[in-house]
N, CA, C and O atoms as CSV, one atom per row, in Angstrom:
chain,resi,resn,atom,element,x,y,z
A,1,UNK,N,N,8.587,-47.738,-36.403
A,1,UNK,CA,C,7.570,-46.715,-36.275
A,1,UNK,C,C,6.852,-46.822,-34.920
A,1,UNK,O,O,6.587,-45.830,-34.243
A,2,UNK,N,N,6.487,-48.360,-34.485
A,2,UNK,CA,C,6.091,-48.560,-33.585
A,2,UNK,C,C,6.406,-47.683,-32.364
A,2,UNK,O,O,5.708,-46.798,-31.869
A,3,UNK,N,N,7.737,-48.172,-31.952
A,3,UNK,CA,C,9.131,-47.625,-31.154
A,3,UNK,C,C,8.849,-46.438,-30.742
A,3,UNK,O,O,8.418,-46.135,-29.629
A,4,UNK,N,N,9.208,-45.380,-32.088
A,4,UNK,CA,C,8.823,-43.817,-31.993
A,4,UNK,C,C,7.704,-43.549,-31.701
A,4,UNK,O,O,7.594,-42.419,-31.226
A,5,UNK,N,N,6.766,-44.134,-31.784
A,5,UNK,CA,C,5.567,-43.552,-31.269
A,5,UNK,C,C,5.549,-43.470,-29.665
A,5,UNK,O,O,5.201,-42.545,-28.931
A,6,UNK,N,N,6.123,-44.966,-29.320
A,6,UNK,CA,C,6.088,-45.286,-27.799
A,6,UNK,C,C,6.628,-44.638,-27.463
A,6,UNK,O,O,6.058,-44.353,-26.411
A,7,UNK,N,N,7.773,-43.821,-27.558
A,7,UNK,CA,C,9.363,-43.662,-27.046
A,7,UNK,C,C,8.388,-41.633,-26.819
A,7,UNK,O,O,8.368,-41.001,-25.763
A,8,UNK,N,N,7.870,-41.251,-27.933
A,8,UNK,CA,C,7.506,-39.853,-28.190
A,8,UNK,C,C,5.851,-39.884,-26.740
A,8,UNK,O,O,5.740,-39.011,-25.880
A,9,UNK,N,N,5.061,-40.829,-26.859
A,9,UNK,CA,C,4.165,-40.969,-25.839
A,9,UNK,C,C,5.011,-41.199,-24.049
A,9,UNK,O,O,4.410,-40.884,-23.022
A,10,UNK,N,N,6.030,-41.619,-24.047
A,10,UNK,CA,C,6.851,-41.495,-22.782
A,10,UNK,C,C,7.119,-40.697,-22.595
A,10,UNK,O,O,6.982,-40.471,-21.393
A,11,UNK,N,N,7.737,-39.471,-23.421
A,11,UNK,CA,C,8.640,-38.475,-23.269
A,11,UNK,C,C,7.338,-37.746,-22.794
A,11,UNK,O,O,7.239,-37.532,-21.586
A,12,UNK,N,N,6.158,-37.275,-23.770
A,12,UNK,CA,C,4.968,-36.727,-23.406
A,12,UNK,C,C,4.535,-37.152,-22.055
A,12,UNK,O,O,3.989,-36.253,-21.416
A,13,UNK,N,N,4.639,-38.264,-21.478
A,13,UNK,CA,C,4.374,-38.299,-20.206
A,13,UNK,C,C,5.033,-37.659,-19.333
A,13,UNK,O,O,4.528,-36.820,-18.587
A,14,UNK,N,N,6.168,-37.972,-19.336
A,14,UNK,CA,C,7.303,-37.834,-18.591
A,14,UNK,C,C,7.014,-35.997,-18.340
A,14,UNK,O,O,7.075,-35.462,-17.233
A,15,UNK,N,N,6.700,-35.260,-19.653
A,15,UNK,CA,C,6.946,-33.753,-19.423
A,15,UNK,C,C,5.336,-33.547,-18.523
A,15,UNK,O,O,5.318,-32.964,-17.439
A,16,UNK,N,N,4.194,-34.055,-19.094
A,16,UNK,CA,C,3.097,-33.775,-18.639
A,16,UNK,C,C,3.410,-34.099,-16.688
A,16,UNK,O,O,3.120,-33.294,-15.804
A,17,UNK,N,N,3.902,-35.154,-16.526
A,17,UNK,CA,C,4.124,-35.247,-14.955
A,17,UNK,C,C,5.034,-34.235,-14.043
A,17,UNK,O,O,4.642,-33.605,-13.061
A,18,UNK,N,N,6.292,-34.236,-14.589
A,18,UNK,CA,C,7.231,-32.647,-14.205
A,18,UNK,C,C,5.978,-31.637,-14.234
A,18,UNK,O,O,6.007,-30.891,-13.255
A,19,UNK,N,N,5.173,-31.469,-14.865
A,19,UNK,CA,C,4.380,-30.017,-15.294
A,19,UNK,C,C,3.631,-30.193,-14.007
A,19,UNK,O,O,3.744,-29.323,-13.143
A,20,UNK,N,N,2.838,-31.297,-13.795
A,20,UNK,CA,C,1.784,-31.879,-12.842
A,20,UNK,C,C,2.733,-31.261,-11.391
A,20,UNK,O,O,2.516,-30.341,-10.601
A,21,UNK,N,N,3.865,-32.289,-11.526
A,21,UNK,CA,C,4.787,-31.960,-9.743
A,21,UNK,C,C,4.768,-30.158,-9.899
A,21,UNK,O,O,4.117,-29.480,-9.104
A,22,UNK,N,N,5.385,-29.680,-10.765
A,22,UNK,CA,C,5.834,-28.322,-9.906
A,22,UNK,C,C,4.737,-27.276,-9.916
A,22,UNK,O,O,4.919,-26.223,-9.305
A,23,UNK,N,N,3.290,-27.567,-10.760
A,23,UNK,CA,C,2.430,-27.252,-10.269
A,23,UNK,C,C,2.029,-27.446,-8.988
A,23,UNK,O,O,1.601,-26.496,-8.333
A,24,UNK,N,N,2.145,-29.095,-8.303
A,24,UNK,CA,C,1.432,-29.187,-7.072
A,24,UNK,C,C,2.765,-28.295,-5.653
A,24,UNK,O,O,2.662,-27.707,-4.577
A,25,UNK,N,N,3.671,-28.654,-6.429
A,25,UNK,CA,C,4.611,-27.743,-5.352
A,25,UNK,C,C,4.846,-26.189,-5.598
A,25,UNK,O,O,5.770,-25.812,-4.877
A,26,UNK,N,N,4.290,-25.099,-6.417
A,26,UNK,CA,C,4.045,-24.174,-6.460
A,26,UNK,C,C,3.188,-23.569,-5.805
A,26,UNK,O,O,3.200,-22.383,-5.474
A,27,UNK,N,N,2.000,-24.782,-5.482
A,27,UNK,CA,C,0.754,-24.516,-4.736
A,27,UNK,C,C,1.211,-24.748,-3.407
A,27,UNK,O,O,1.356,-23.850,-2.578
A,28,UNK,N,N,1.438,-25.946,-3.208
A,28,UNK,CA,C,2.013,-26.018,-1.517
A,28,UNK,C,C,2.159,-24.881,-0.938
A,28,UNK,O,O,1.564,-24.146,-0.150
A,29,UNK,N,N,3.711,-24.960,-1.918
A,29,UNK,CA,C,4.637,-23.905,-0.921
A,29,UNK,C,C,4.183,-22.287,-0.832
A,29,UNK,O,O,4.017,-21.582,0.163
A,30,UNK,N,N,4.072,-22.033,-1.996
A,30,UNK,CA,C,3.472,-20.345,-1.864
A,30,UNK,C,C,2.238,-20.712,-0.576
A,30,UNK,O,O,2.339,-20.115,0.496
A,31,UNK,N,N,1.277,-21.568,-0.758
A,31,UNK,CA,C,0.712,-22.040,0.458
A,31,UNK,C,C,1.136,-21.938,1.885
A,31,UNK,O,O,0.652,-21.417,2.890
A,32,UNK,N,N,1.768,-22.340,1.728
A,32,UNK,CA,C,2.760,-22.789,3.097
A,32,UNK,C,C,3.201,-21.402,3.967
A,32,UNK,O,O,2.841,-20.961,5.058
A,33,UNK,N,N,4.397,-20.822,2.686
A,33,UNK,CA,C,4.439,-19.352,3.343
A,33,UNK,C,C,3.777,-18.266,3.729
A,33,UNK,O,O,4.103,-17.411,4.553
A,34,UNK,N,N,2.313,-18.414,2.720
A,34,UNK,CA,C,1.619,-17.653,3.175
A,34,UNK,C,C,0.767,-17.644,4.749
A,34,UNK,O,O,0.174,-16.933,5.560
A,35,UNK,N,N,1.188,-18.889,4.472
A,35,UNK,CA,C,0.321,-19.175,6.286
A,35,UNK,C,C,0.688,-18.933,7.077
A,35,UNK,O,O,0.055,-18.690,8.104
A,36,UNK,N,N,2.583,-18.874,6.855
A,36,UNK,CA,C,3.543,-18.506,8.093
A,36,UNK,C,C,3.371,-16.867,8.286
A,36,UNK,O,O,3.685,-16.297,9.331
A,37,UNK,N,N,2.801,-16.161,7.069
A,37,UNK,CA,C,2.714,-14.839,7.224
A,37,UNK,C,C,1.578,-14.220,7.848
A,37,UNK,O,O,1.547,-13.031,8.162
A,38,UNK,N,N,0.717,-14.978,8.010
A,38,UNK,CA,C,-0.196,-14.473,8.070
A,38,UNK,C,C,-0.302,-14.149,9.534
A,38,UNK,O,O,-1.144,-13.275,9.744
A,39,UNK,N,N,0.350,-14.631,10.682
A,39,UNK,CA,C,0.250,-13.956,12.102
A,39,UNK,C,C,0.986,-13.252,12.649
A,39,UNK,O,O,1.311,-13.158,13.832
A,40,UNK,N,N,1.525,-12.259,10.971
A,40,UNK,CA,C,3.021,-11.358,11.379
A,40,UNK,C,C,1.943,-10.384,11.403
A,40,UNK,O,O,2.241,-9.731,12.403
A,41,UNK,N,N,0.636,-9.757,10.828
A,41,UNK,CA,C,-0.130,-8.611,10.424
A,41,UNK,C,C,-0.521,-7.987,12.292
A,41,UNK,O,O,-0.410,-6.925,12.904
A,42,UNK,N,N,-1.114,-9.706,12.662
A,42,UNK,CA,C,-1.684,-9.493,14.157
A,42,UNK,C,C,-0.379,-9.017,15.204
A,42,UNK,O,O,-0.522,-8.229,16.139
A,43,UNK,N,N,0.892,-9.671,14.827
A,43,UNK,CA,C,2.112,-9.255,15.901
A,43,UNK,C,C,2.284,-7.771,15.826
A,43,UNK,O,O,2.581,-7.065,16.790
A,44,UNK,N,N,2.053,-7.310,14.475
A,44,UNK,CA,C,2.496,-5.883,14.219
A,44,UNK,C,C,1.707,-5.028,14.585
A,44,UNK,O,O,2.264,-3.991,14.945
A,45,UNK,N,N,0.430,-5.030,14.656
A,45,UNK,CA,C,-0.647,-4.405,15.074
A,45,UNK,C,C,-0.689,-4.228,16.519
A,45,UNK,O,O,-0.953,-3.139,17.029
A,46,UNK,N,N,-0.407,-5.385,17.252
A,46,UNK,CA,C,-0.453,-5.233,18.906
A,46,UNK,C,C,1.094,-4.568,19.236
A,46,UNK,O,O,1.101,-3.957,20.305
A,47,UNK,N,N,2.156,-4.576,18.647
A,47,UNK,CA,C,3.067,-4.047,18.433
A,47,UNK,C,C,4.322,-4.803,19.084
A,47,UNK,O,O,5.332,-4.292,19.569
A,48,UNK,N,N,4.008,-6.072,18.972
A,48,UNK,CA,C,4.700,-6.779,19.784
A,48,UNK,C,C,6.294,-6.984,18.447
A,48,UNK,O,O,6.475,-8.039,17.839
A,49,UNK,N,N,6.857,-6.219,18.345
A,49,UNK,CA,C,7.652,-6.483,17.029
A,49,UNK,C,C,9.205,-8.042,17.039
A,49,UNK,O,O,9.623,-8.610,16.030
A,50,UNK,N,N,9.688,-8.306,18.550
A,50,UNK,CA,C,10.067,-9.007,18.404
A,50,UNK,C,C,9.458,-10.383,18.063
A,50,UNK,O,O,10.281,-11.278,17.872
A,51,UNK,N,N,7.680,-10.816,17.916
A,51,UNK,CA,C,7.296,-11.862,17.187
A,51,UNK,C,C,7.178,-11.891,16.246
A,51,UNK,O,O,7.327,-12.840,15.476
A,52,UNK,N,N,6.717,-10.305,15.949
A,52,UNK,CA,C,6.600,-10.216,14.244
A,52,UNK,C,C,8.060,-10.395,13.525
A,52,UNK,O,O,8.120,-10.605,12.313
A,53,UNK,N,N,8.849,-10.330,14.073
A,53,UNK,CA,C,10.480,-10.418,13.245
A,53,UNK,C,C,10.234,-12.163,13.377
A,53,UNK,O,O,9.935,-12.811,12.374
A,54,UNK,N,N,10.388,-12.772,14.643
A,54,UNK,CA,C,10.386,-13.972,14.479
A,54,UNK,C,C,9.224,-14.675,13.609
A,54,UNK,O,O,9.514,-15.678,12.956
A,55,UNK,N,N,8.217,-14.280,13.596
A,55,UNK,CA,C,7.319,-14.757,12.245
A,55,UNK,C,C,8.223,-14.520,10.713
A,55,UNK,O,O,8.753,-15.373,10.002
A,56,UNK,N,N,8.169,-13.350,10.580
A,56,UNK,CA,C,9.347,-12.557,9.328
A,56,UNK,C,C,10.160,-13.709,8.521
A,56,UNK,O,O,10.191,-14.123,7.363
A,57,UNK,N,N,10.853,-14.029,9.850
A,57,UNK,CA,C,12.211,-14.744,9.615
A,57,UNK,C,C,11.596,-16.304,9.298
A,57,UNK,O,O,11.799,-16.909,8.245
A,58,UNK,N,N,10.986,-16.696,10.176
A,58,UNK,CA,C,10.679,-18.308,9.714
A,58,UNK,C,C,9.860,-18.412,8.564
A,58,UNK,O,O,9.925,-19.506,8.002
A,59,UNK,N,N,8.813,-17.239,7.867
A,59,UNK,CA,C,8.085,-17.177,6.634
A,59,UNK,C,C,9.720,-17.400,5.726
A,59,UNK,O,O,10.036,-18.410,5.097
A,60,UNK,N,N,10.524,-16.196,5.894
A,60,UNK,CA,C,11.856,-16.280,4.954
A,60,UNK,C,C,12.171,-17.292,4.987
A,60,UNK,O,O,11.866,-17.782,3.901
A,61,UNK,N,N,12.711,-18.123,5.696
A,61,UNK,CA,C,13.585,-19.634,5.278
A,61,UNK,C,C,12.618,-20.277,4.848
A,61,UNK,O,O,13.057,-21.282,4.290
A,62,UNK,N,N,11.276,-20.227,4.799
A,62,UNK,CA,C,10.692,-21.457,4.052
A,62,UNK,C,C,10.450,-20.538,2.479
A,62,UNK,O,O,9.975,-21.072,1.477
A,63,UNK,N,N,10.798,-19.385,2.532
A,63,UNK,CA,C,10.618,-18.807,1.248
A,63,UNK,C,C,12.397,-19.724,0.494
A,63,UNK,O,O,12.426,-20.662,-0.302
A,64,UNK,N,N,13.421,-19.111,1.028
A,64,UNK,CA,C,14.908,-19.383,0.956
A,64,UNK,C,C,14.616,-20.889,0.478
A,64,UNK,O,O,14.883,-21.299,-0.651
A,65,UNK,N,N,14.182,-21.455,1.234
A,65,UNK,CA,C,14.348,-23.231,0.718
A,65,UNK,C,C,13.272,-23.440,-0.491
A,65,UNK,O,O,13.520,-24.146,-1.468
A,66,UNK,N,N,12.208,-22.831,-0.327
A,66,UNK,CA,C,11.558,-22.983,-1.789
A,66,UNK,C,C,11.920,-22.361,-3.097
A,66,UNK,O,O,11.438,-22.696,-4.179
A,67,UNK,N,N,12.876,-21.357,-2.894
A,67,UNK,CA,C,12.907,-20.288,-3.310
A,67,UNK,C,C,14.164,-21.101,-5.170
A,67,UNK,O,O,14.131,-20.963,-6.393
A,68,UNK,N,N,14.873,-21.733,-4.308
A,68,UNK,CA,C,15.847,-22.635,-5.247
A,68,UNK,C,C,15.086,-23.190,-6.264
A,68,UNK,O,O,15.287,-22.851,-7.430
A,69,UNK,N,N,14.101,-24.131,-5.919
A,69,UNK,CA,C,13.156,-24.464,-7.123
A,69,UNK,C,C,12.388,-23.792,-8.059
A,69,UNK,O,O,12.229,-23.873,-9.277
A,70,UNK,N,N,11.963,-23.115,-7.173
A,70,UNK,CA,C,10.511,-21.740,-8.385
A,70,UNK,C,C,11.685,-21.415,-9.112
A,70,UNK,O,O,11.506,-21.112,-10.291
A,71,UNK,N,N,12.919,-21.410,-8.649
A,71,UNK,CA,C,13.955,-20.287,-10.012
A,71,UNK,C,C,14.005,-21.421,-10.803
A,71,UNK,O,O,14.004,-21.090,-11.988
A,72,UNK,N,N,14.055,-22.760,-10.630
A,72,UNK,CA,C,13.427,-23.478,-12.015
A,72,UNK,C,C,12.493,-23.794,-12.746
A,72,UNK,O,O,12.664,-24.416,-13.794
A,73,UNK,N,N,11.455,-23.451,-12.350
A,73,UNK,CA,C,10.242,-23.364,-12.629
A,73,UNK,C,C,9.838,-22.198,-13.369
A,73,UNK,O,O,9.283,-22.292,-14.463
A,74,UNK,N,N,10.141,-20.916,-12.714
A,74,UNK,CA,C,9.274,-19.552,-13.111
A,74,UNK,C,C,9.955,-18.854,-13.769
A,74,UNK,O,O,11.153,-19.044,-13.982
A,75,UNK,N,N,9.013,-17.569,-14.354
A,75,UNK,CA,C,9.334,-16.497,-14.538
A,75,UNK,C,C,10.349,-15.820,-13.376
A,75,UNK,O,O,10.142,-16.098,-12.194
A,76,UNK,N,N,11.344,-15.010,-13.715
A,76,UNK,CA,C,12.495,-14.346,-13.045
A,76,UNK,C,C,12.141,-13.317,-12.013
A,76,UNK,O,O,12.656,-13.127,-10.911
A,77,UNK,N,N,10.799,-12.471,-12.816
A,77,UNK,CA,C,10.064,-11.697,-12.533
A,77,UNK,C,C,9.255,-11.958,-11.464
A,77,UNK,O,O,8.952,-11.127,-10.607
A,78,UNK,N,N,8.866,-13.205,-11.501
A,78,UNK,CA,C,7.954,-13.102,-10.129
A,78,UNK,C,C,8.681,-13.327,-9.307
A,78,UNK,O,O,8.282,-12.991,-8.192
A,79,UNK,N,N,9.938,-13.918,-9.367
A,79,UNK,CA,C,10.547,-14.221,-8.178
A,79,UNK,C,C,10.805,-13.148,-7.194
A,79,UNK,O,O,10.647,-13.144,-5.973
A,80,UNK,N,N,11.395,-11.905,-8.300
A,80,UNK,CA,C,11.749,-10.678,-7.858
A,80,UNK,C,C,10.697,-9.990,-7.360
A,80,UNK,O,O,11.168,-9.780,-6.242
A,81,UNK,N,N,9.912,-9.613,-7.342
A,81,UNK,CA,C,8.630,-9.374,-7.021
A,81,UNK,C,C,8.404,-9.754,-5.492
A,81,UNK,O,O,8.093,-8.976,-4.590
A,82,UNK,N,N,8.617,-11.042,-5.408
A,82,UNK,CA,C,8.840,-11.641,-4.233
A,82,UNK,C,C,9.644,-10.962,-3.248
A,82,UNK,O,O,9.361,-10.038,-2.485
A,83,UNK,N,N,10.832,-11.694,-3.446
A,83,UNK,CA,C,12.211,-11.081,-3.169
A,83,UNK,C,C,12.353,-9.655,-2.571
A,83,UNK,O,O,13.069,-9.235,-1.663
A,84,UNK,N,N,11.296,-8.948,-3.498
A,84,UNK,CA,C,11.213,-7.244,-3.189
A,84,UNK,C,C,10.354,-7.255,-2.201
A,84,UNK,O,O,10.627,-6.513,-1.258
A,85,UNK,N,N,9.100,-8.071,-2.118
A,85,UNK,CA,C,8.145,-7.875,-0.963
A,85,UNK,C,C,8.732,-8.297,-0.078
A,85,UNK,O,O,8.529,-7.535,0.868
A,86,UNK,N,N,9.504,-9.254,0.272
A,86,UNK,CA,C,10.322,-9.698,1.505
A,86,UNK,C,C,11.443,-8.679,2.353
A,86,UNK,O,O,11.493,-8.320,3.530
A,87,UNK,N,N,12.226,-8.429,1.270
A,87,UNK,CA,C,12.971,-7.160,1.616
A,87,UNK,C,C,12.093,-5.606,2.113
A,87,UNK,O,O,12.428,-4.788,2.970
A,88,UNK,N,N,10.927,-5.613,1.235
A,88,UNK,CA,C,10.487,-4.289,1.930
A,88,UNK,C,C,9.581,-4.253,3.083
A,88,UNK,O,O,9.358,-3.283,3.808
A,89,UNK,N,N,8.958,-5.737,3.179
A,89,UNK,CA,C,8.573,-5.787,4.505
A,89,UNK,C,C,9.671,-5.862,5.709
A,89,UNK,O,O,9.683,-5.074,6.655
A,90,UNK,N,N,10.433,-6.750,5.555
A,90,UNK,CA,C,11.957,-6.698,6.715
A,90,UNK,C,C,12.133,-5.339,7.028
A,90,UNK,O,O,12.265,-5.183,8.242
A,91,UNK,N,N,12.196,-4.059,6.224
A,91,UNK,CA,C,12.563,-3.564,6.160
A,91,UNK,C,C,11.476,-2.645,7.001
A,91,UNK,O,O,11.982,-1.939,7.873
A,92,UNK,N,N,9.886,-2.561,6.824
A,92,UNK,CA,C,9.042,-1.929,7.514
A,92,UNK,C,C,9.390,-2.415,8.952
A,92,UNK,O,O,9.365,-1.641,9.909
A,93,UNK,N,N,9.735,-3.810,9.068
A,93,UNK,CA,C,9.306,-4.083,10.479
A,93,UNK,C,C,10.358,-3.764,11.365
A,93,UNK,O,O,10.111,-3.939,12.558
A,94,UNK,N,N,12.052,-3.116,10.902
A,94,UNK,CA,C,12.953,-3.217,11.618
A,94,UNK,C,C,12.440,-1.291,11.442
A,94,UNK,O,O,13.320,-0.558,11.894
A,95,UNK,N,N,11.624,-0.793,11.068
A,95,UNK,CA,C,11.419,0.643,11.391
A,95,UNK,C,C,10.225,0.523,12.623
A,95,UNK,O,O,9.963,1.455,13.383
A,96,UNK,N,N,9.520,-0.903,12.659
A,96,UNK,CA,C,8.610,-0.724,13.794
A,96,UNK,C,C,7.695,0.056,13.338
A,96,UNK,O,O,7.446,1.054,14.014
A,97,UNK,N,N,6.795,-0.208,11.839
A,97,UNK,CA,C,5.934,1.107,11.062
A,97,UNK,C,C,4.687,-0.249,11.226
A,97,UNK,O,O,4.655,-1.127,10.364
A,98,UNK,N,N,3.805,-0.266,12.309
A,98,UNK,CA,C,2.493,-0.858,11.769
A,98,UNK,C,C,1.651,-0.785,11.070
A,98,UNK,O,O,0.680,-1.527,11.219
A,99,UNK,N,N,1.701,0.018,10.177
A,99,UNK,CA,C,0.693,0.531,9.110
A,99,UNK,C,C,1.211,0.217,7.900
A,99,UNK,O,O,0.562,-0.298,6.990
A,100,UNK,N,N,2.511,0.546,7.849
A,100,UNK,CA,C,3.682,-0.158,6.544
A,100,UNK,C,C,3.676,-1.616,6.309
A,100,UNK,O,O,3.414,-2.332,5.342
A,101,UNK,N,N,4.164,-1.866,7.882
A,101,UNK,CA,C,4.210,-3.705,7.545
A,101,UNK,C,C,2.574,-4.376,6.908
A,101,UNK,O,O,2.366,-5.336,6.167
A,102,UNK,N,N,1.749,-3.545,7.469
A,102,UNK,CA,C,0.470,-4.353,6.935
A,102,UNK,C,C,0.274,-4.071,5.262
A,102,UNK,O,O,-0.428,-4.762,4.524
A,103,UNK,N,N,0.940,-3.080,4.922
A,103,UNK,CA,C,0.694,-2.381,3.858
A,103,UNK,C,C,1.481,-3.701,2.825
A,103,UNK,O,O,0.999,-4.499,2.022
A,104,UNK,N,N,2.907,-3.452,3.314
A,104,UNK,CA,C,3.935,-4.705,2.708
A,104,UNK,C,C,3.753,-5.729,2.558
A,104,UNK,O,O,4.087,-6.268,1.503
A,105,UNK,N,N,2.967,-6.608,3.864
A,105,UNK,CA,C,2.412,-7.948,4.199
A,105,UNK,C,C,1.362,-8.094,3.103
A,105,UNK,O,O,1.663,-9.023,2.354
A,106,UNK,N,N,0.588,-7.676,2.872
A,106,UNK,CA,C,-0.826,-7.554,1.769
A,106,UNK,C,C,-0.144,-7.429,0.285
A,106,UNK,O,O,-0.448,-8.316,-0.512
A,107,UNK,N,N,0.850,-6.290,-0.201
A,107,UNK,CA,C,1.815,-6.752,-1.330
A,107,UNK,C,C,2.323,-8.147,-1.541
A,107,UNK,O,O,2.151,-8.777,-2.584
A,108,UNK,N,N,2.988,-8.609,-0.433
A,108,UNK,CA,C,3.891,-9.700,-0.374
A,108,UNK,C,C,2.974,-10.731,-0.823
A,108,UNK,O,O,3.212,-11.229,-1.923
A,109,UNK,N,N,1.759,-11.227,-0.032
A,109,UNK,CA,C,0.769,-12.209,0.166
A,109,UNK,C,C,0.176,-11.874,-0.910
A,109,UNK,O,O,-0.831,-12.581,-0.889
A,110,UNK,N,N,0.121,-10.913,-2.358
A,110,UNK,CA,C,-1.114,-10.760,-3.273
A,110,UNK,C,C,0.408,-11.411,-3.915
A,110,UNK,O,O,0.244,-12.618,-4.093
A,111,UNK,N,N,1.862,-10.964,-4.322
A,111,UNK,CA,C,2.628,-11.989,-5.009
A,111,UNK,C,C,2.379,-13.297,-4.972
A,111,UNK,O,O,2.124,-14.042,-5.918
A,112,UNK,N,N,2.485,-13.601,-3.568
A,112,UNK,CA,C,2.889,-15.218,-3.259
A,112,UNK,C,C,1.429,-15.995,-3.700
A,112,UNK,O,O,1.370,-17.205,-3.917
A,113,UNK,N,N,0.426,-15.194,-3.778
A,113,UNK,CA,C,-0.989,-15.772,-4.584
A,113,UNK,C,C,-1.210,-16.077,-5.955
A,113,UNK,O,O,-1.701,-17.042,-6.541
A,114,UNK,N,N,-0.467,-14.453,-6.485
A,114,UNK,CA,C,-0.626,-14.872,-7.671
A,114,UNK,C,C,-0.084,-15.669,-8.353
A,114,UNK,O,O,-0.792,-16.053,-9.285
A,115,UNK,N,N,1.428,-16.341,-8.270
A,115,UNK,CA,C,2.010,-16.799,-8.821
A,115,UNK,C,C,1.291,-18.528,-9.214
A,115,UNK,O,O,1.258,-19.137,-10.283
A,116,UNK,N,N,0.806,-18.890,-7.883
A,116,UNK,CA,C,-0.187,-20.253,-8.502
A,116,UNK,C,C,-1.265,-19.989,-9.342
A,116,UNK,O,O,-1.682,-20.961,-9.972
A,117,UNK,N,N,-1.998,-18.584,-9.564
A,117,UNK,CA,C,-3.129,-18.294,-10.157
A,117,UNK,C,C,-2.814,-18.723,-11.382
A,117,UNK,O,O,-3.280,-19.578,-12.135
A,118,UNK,N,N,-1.439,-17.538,-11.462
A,118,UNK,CA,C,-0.611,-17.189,-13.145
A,118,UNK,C,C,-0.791,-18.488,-13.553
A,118,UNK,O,O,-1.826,-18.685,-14.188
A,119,UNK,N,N,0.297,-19.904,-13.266
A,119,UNK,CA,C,0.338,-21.276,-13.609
A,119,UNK,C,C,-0.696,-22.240,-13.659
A,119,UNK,O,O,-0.365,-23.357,-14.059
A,120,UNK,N,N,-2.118,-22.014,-13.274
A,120,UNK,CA,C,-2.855,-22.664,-13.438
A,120,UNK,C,C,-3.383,-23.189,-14.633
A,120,UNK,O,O,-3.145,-22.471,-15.604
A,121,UNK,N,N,-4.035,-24.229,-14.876
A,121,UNK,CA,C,-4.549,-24.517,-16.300
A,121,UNK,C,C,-5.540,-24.366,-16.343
A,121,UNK,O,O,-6.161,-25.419,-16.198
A,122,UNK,N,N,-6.614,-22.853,-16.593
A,122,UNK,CA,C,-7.728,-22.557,-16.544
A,122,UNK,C,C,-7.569,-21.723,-18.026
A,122,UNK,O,O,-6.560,-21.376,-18.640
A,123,UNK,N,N,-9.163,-21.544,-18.348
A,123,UNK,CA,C,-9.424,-20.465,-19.482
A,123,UNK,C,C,-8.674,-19.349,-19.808
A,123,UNK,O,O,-7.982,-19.258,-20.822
A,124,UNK,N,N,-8.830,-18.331,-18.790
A,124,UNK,CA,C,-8.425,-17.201,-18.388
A,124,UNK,C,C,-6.628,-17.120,-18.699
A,124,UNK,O,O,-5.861,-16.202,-18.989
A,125,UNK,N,N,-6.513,-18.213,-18.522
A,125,UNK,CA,C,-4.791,-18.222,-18.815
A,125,UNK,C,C,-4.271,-18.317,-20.059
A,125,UNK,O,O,-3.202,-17.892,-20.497
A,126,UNK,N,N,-5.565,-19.213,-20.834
A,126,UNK,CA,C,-5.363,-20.137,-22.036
A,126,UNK,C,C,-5.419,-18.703,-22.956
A,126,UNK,O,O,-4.441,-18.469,-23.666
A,127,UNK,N,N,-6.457,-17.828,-22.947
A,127,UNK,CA,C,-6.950,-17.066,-23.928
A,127,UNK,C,C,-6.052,-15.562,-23.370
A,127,UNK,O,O,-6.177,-14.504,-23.986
């Protein structure tokens, strides 16, 4: 009886810590990318579009490399969500639309926010 108790209090650890990590790396990284995005709004505005692509692109690969994990972690849905804001911003900025990309950029960045909100362990989530 002993045993099982121990063996069932490990396992409970073991899941409570996985829960702990991909919380703290949900936060990072949506973190992370959002920061890389955030000086694509100013490139697009002055209209300088070959930085804003090169911002674009280096936000994407750190999306691409995070992107493998959250699909173990999350909902499918937010990923896509994602996925869609990425594509439809690429897509404003290779039209050269400064008013679009900011429009897209502000979609993209309210996803990549919410998704740590969603996972948090607060009230609001609980109820």
């Amino acid at each position: 009886m002993t045993k099982t108790i121990v063996w069932l209090g490990l396992v409970f650890l073991l899941i409570l810590g996985a829960c702990v990590c991909s919380q703290i790396f949900i936060d990072k990284s949506s973190a992370a990318i959002g920061a890389a995005l955030t000086p694509l709004d100013g490139a697009a505005q002055r209209g300088d579009w070959p930085e804003t692509r090169a911002v674009y692109d280096r936000a994407k690969a750190g999306w691409e490399k995070a992107e493998k994990l959250w699909k173990m972690i999350l909902d499918h849905e937010e990923i896509r969500d994602i996925e869609a804001g990425f594509a439809e911003l690429g897509k404003t900025i290779e039209l050269e639309d400064g008013e679009q990309t900011g429009q897209k950029l502000a979609a993209l960045l309210f996803y990549l926010h919410r998704v740590p909100e969603n996972r948090e362990l607060s009230p609001e989530n609980i109820l």
